[in-house]
N, C-alpha and C positions, 0 to 999 in steps of 0.2 A: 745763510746758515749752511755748514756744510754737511753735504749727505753722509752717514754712516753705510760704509757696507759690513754684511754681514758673511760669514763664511756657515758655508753647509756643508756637512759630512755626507756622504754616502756610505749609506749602508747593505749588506745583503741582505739582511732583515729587520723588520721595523722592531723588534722588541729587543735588536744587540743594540739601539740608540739608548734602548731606556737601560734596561739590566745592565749593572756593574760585572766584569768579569768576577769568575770566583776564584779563590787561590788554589792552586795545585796543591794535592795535601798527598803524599807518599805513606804509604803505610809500613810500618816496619815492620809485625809478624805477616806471615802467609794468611789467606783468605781460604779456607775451605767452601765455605757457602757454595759455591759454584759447584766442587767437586761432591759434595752431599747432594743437591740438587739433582745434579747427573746420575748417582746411584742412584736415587729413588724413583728417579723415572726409568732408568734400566730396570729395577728390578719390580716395577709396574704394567713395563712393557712386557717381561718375562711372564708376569702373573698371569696375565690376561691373553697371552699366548699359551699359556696350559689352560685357563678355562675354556678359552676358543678351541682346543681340539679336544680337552675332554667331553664338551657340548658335542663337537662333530662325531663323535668315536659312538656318542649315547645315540644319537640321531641314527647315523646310519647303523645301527644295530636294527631298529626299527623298518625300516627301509628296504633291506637287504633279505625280506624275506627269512628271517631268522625264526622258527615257531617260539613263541611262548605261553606258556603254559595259560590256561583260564579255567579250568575246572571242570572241562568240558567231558572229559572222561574219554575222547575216542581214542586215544591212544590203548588206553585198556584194553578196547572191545576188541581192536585191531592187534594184538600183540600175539604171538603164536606159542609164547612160554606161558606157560600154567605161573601165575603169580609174581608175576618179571614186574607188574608195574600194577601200585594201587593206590589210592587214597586213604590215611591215615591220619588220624591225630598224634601229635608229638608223645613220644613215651616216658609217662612220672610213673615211674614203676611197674606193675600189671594190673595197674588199675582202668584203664583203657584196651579194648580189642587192639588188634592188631592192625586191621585193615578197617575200611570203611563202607558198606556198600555201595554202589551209586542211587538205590532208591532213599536211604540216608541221607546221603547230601538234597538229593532235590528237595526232600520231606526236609532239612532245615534250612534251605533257603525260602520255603513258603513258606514256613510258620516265620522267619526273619521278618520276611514281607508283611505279610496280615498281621503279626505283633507291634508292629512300627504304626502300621494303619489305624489297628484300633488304638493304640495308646496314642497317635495324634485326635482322634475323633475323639474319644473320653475327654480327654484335659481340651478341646476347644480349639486348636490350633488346625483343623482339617479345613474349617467353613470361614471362608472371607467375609469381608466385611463388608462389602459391596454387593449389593442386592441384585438378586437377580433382573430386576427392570433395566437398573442400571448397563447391566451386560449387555440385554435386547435392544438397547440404545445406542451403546458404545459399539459394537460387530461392526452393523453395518458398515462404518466408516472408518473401519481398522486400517482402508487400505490407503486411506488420506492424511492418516496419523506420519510427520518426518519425525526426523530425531531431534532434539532443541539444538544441539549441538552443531554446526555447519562442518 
């Protein structure tokens, strides 16, 4: 009987043996997609280069030693002009003073405070739920507690 040979192709890759080539297919209008694609990331790029220095411009405002205001009053006590600089309440007509004094302001930032205090203590919201034994249990080993999280 006689031998059959067989012929092998060589290939650069094992999956051009299997896959059929595909047809070249030409397009006859233009393709935008590419050129929209490009815009949007240009103008995503551009986005986020004004948020990156609008964030830096905010940052270093802070940074820079810039004072800003807190309510603190010294600037008042410190100013050499008779009524250059005060605290007031916005003006709805003459229905408000003019100025604010600073014993005002303190007197309603603590009644703020103890108003908040007592209306969490009244309505139940000031006292946890976990007993105090609990607590005397749990301290000591506050410092062996990790985070769940790695």
């Amino acid at each position: 009987m006689p031998q059959r040979s067989t012929v092998v192709r060589a290939y650069a890759h094992p999956i051009a043996a299997i896959a059929p080539r595909k047809r070249l297919v030409r397009k006859t209008e233009r393709d935008y997609s590419q050129a929209l694609r490009h815009g949007f990331q240009i103008a995503f790029l551009l986005l986020n280069a004004w948020l990156g220095a609008t964030f830096f411009r905010w940052v270093r405002q802070f940074e820079t030693g810039i004072p800003k205001c807190t309510g603190c009053l010294e600037c008042v006590a410190i100013c050499p002009a008779q009524d250059a600089l005060q605290m007031s309440f916005p003006r709805l007509g003459k229905k408000y003073p003019a100025s604010l004094p600073a014993w005002a302001l303190a007197a309603g930032i603590a009644i703020l405070f103890f108003g908040m205090v007592t209306y969490a203590k009244v309505t139940g919201h000031w006292e946890s739920r976990v007993s105090p034994d609990t607590y005397r249990e749990l301290i000591p080993h506050a410092g062996q507690a990790t985070h769940p999280m790695p």
